[in-house]
Steps between C-alpha positions, in 0.01 A plus 500: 500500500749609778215536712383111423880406594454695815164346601493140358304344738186709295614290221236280559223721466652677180489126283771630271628265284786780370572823372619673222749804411537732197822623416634458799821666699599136675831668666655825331881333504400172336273671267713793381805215414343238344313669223786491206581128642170434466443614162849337412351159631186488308689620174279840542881666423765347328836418651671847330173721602548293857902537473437909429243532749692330726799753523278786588389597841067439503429831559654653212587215220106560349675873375760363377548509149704197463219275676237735285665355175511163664132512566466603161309840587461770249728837587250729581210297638526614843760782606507358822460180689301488877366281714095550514321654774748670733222759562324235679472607895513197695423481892691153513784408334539121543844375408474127509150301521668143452433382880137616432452245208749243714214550805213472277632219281549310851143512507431272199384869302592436174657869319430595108731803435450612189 
């Protein structure tokens, strides 16, 4: 899609009425701070699993045993907590795509992230 933001004058020719993303990264600082406050907000947590959570740094509060018990986890489940797929080898790393869906937005596309 960066290329499309780069090029729009071939948006003519390419009649797209939008696209779509899957589980996307939109920008890693946004992403990585909102996740608890958005759980909080859509009563995914409750205000003492959000007040817990809260109090721990992101990268480490998932080990924790005090947000464990919040979460109501059994002891024992998993011996250790870890984000998924840090084997992945990536040739880009992309920190923010927001002015990418501001560009393409600015061309009427219309964006299902889901």
């Amino acid at each position: 899609m960066q290329w499309v933001v780069e090029n729009p004058q071939y948006l003519k020719f390419l009649k797209l009425d939008g696209y779509l993303v899957g589980s996307p990264n939109t920008d890693d600082f946004i992403d990585q701070n909102s996740k608890v406050e958005f759980a909080h907000r859509t009563a995914l947590i409750s205000d003492i699993t959000y007040n817990v959570i809260s109090n721990f740094n992101y990268d480490t509060w998932e080990n924790d045993e005090a947000v464990q018990d919040a979460l109501h986890i059994h002891k024992g489940t998993v011996n250790k907590w870890s984000r998924c797929n840090l084997t992945m080898s990536y040739t880009i790393d992309q920190p923010s795509v927001v002015q990418v869906h501001q560009n393409l937005t600015n061309y009427n596309l219309r964006l299902l992230v889901y």
